[in-house]
C-alpha positions in Angstrom: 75.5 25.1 176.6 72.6 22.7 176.3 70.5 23.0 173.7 68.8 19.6 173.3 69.1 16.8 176.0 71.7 14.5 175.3 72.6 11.4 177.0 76.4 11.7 176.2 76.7 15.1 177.1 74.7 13.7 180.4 77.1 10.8 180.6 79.9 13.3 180.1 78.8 15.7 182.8 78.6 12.7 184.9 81.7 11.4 184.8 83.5 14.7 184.9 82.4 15.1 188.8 81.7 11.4 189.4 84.5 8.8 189.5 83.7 6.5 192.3 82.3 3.0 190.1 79.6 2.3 192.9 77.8 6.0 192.3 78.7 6.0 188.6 76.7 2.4 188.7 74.1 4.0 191.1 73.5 6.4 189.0 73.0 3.9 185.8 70.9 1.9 188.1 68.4 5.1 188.9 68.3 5.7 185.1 67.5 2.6 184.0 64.5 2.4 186.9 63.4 6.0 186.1 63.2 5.3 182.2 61.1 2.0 182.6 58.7 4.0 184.4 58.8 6.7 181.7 57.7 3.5 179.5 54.9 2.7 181.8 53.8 6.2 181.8 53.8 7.0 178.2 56.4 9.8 179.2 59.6 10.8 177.0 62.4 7.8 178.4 65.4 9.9 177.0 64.3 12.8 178.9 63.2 11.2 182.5 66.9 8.9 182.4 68.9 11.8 181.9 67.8 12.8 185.5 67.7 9.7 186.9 71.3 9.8 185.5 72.5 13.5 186.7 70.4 13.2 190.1 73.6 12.8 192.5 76.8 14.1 189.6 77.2 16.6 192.5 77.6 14.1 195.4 80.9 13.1 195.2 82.4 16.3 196.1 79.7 17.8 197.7 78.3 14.8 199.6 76.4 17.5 202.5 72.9 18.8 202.8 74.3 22.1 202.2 76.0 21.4 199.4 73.8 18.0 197.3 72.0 18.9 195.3 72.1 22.6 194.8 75.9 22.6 193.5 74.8 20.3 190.7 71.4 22.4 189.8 73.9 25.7 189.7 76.5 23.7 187.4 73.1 22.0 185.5 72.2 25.4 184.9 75.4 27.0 183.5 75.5 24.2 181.2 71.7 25.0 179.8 69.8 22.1 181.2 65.7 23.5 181.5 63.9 24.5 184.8 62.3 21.3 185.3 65.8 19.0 185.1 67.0 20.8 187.8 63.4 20.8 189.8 63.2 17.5 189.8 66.8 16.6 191.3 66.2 19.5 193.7 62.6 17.6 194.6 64.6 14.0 195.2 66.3 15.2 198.2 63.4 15.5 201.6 65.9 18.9 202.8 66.0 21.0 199.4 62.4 22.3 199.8 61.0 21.8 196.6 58.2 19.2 197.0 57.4 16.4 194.5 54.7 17.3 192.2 55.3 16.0 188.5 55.3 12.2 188.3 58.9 12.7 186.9 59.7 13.8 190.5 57.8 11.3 192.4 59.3 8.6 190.5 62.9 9.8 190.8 61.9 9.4 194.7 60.6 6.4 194.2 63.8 4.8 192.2 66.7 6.5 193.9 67.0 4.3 197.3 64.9 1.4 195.4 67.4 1.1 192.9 69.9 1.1 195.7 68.1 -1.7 197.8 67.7 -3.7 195.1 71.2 -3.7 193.8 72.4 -4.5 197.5 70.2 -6.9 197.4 71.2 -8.7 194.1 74.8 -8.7 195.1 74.7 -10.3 198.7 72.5 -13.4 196.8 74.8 -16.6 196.0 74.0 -15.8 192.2 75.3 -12.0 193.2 72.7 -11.3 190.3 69.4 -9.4 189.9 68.2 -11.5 187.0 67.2 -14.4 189.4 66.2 -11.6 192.5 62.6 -11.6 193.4 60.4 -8.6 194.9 59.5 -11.0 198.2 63.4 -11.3 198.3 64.1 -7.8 198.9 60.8 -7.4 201.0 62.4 -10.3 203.2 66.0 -7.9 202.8 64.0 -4.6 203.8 62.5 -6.1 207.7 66.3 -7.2 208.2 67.6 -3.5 210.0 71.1 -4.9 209.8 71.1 -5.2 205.9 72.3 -1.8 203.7 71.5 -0.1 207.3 71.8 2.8 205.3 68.8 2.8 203.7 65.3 4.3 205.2 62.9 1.6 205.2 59.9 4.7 205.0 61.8 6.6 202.0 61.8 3.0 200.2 58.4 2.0 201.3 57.4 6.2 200.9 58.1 6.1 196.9 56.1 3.1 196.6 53.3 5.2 197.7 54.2 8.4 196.0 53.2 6.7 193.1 50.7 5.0 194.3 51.9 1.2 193.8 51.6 -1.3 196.3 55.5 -2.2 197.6 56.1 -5.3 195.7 54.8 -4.1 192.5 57.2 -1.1 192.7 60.1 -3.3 193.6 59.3 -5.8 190.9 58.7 -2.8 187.9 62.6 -1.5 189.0 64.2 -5.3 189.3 62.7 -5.4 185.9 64.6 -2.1 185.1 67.8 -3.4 186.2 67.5 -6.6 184.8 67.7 -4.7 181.5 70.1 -3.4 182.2 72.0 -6.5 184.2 75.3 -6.0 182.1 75.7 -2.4 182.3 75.4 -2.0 186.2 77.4 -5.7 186.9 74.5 -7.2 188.4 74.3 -10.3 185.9 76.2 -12.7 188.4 77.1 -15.7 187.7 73.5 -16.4 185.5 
């Protein structure tokens, strides 16, 4: 049982259902976006990572709309996490029906795919690093349909809005994220 949020009992929790590297690293990636906004905001950065951390824990095993997120915010909640944890990994996904009110759950939003993008985007460069990637880089990346095709061009552009940031200043706040964090999430390259 939870009784104060913890990152290693996050990071625990975590890698108890998650043990695929590339959604272990997404994961690291959308905290480490999520918690530089916290900075800019003047919220609580241990608090808003530990979501960006534990939004997809669940996904690996239950990967469906049916199943991601609401397996996770039942297993969140055995283990104690509060209410608004599990509201705002319920709000990242468009299907679960809770809408994105708090800025914690329109920047989760906002970071989950960007994060994504941007680490695609780091690795295909020659450098394959984000410390030398650039916000009209990935704006170049996003009009090309065939690149990380997986990715909704709205749900990236979407988050920008959500918090009410034009595009490239949204991509360059979570390149600036990552680059913190270049080590961690093996995106320093060859730099």
């Amino acid at each position: 049982m939870v009784s104060a949020l913890s990152r290693e009992d996050a990071w625990r929790l975590l890698n108890e259902y998650t043990k695929g590297e590339s959604l272990l690293k997404h994961a690291l990636a959308v905290e480490a976006a999520v918690r530089g906004y916290a900075r800019r905001f003047g919220e609580e950065e241990l608090e808003w990572g530990i979501v960006g951390l534990l939004h997809d824990f669940d996904y690996e095993r239950w990967p469906t709309a049916a199943d991601h997120p609401f397996r996770g915010c039942e297993i969140l909640e055995a283990e104690g996490y509060p209410e608004w944890v599990r509201r705002a990994i319920l709000s990242h996904a468009d299907y679960s029906g809770v809408p994105r009110e708090s800025p914690l759950e329109k920047t989760l939003f906002a970071c989950d795919e960007m994060a994504g993008f941007i680490t695609a985007a780091s690795l295909v460069r020659p450098s394959r690093s984000v410390l030398d990637l650039e916000a009209s880089s990935v704006v170049k990346r996003m009009k090309d349909k065939a690149f990380a095709r997986g990715v909704k061009r709205d749900d990236l552009r979407a988050g920008a809005d959500v918090l009410g940031l034009p595009l490239d200043e949204h991509i360059a706040n979570v390149i600036a994220s990552l680059r913190e964090q270049a080590d961690v999430l093996g995106l320093r390259g060859t730099l």
